[in-house]
N, CA and C atoms as a LAMMPS dump frame, in Angstrom:
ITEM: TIMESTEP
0
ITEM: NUMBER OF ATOMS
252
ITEM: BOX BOUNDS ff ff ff
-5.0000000000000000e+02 5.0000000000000000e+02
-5.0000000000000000e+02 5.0000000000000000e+02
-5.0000000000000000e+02 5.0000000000000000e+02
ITEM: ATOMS id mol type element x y z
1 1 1 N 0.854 -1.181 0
2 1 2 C 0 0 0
3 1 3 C 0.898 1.241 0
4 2 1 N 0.714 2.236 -1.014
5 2 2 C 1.691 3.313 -0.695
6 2 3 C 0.597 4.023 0.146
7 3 1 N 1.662 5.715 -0.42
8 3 2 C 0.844 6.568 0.472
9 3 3 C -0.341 7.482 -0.325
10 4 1 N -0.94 7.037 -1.575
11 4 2 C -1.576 7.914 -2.426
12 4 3 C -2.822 7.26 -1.426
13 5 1 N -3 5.735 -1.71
14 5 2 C -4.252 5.005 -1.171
15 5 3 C -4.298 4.809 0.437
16 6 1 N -3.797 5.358 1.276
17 6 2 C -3.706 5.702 2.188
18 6 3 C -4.644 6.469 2.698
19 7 1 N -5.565 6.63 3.644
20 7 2 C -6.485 7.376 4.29
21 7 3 C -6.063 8.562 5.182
22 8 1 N -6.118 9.808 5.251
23 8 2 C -5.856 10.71 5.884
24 8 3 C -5.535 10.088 7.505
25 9 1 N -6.709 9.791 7.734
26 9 2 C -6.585 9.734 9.494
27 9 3 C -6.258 8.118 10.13
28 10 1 N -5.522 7.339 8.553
29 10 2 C -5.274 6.069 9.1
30 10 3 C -3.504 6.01 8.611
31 11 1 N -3.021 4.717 9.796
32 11 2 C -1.799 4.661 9.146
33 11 3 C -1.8 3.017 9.409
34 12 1 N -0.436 2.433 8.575
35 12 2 C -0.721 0.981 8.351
36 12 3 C -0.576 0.399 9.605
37 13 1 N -0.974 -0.369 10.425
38 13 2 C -1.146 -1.192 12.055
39 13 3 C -2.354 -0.69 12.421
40 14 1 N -3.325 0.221 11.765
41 14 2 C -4.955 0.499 12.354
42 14 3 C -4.47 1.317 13.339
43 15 1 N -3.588 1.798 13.57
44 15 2 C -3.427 2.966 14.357
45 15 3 C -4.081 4.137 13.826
46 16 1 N -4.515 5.157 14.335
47 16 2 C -5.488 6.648 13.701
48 16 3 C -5.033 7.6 14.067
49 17 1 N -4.565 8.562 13.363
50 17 2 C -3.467 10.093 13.315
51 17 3 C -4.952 10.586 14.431
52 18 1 N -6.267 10.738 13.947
53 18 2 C -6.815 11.623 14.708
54 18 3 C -8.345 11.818 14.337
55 19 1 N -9.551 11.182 14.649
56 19 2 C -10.828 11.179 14.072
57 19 3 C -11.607 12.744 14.435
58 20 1 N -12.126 13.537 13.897
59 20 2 C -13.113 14.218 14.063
60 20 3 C -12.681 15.357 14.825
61 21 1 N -13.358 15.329 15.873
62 21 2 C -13.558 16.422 16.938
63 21 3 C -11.669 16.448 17.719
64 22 1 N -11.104 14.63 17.379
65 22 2 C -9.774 15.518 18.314
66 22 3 C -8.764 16.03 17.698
67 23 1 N -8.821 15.746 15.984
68 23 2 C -7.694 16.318 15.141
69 23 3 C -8.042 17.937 15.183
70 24 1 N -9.399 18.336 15.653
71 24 2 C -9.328 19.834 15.706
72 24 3 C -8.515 20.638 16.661
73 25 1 N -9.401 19.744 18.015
74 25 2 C -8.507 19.978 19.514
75 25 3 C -7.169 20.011 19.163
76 26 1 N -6.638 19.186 18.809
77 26 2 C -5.195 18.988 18.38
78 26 3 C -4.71 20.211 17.571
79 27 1 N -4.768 20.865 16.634
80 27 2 C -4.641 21.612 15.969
81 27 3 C -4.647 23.127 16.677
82 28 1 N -5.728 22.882 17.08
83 28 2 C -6.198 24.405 18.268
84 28 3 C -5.125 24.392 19.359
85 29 1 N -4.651 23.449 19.62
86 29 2 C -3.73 23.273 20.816
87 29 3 C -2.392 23.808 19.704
88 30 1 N -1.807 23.317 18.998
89 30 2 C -0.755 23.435 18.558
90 30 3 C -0.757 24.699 17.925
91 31 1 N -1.707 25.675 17.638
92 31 2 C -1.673 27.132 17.148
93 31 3 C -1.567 28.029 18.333
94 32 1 N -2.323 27.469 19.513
95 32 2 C -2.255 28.045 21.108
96 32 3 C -0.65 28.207 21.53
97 33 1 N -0.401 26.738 21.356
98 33 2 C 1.431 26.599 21.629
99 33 3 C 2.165 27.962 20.719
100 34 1 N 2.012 27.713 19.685
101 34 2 C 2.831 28.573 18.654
102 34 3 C 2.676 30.024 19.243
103 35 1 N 1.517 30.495 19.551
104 35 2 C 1.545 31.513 19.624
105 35 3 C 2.237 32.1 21.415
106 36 1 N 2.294 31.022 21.923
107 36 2 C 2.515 31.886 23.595
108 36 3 C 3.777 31.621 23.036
109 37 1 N 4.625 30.736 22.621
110 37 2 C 6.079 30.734 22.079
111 37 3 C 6.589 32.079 21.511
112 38 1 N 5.742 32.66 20.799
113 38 2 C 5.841 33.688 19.706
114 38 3 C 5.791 35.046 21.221
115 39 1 N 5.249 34.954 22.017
116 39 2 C 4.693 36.217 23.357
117 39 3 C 6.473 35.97 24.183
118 40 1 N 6.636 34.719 24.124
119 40 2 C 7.841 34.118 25.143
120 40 3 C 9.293 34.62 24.392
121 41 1 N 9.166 34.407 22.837
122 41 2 C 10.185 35.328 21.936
123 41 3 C 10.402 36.725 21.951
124 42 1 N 8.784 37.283 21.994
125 42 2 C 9.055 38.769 22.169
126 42 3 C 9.783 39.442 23.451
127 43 1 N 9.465 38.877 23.778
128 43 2 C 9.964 39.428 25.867
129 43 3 C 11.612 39.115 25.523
130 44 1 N 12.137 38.096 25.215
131 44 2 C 13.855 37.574 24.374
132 44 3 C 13.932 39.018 23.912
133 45 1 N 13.572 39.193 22.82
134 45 2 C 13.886 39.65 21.573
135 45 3 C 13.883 41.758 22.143
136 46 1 N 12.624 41.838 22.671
137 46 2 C 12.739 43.474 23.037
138 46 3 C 12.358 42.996 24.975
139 47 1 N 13.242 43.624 25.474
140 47 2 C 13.058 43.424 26.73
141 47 3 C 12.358 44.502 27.593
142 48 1 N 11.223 44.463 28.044
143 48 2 C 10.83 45.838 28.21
144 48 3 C 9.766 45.231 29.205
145 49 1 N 9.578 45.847 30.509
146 49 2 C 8.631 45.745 31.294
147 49 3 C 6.907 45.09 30.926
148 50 1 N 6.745 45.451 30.167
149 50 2 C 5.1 45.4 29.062
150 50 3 C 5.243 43.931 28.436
151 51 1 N 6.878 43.86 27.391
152 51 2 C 6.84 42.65 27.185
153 51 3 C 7.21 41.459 27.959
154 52 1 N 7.802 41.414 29.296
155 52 2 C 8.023 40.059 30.493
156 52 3 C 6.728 40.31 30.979
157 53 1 N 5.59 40.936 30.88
158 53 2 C 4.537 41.102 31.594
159 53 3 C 3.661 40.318 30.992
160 54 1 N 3.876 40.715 29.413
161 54 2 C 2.925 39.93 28.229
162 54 3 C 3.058 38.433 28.348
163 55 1 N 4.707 38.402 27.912
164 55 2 C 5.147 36.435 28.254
165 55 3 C 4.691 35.913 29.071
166 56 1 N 5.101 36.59 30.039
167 56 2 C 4.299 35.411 31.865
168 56 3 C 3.126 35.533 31.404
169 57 1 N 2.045 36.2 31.593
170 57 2 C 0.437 36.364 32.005
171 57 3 C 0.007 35.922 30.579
172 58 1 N 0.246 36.315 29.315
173 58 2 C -0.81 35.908 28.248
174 58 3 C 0.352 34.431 27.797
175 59 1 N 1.323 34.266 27.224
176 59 2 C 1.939 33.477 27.165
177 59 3 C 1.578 32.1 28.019
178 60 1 N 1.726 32.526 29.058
179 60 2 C 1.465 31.566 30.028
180 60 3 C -0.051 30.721 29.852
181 61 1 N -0.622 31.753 29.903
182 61 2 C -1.745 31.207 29.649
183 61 3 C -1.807 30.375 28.187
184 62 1 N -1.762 30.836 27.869
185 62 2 C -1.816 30.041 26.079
186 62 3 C -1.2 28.604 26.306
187 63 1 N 0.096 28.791 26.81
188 63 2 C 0.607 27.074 26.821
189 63 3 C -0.5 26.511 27.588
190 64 1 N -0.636 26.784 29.104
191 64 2 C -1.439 25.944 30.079
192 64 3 C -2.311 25.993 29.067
193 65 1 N -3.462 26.337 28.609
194 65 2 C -4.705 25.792 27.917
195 65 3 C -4.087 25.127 26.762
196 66 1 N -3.115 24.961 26.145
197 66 2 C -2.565 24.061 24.604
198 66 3 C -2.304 22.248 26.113
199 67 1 N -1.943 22.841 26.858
200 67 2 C -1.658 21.536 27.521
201 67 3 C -2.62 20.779 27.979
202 68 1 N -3.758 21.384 28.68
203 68 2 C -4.623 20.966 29.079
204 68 3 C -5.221 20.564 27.855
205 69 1 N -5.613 21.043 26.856
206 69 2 C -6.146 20.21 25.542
207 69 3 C -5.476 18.892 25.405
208 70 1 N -4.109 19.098 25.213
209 70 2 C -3.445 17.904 25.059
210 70 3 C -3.815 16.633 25.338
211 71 1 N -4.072 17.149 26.904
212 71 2 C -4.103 16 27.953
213 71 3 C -5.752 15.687 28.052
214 72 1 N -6.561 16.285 27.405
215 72 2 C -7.988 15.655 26.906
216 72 3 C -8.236 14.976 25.865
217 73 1 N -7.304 15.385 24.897
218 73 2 C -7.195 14.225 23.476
219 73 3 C -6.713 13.065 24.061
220 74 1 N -5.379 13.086 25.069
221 74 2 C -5.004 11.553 25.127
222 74 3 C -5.436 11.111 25.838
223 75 1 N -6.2 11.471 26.998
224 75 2 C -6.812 10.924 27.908
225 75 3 C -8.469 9.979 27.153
226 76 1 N -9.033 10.876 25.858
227 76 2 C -10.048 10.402 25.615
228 76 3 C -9.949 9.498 24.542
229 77 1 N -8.244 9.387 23.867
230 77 2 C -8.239 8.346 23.082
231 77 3 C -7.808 7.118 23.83
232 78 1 N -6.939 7.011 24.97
233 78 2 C -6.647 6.089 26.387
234 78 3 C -8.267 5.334 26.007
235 79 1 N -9.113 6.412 26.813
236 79 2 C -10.684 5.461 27.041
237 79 3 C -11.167 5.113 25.928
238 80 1 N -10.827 5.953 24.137
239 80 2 C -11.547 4.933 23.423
240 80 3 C -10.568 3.576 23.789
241 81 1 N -9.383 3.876 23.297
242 81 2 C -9.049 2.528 23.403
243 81 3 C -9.043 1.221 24.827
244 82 1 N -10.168 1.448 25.24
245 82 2 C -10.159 1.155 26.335
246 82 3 C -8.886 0.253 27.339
247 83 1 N -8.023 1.57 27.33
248 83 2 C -7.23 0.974 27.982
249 83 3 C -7.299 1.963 29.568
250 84 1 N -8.04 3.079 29.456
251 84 2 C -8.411 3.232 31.17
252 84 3 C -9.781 3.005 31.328
C-alpha cells in the first residue's frame, strides 16, 4: 500500500493520526502553543517591562490551555481505546 491510497486519518497497524472532533482539539492546541512561544520570543527579543509582563500572564496562559487540551485528546483516546 503506498501513500496515495492511504487514508488521511489512518496509518498501516490500524493505528489513527486523529478522528473528528480531536484532530481539531489537536490543531487548536498546537496554534495556542505557537503563539505563547511567539509572546515568550518577544519578551527575548525586546526586553521591556510590558513585554516580560505579556510572556508570563498571556503566554502563560496560552501554553497551560494548549496543555490541558493535550491532555484531553489523550486521555479520551486512552478510554476509546479502552485501555483506562
Amino acid at each position: 500500500m503506498n501513500s496515495r491510497n492511504l487514508p488521511v486519518s489512518h496509518v498501516e497497524g490500524g493505528w489513527t493520526i486523529g478522528i473528528g472532533w480531536s484532530r481539531k482539539v489537536v490543531i487548536l492546541a498546537s496554534v495556542l502553543n505557537i503563539l505563547a512561544l511567539l509572546f515568550i520570543i518577544l519578551s527575548i527579543l525586546n526586553f521591556t517591562p510590558f513585554t516580560l509582563l505579556a510572556s508570563v500572564s498571556i503566554g502563560g496562559a496560552l501554553m497551560g490551555t494548549a496543555i490541558f487540551l493535550y491532555i484531553i485528546v489523550v486521555f479520551s483516546d486512552l478510554r476509546r481505546r479502552n485501555v483506562l
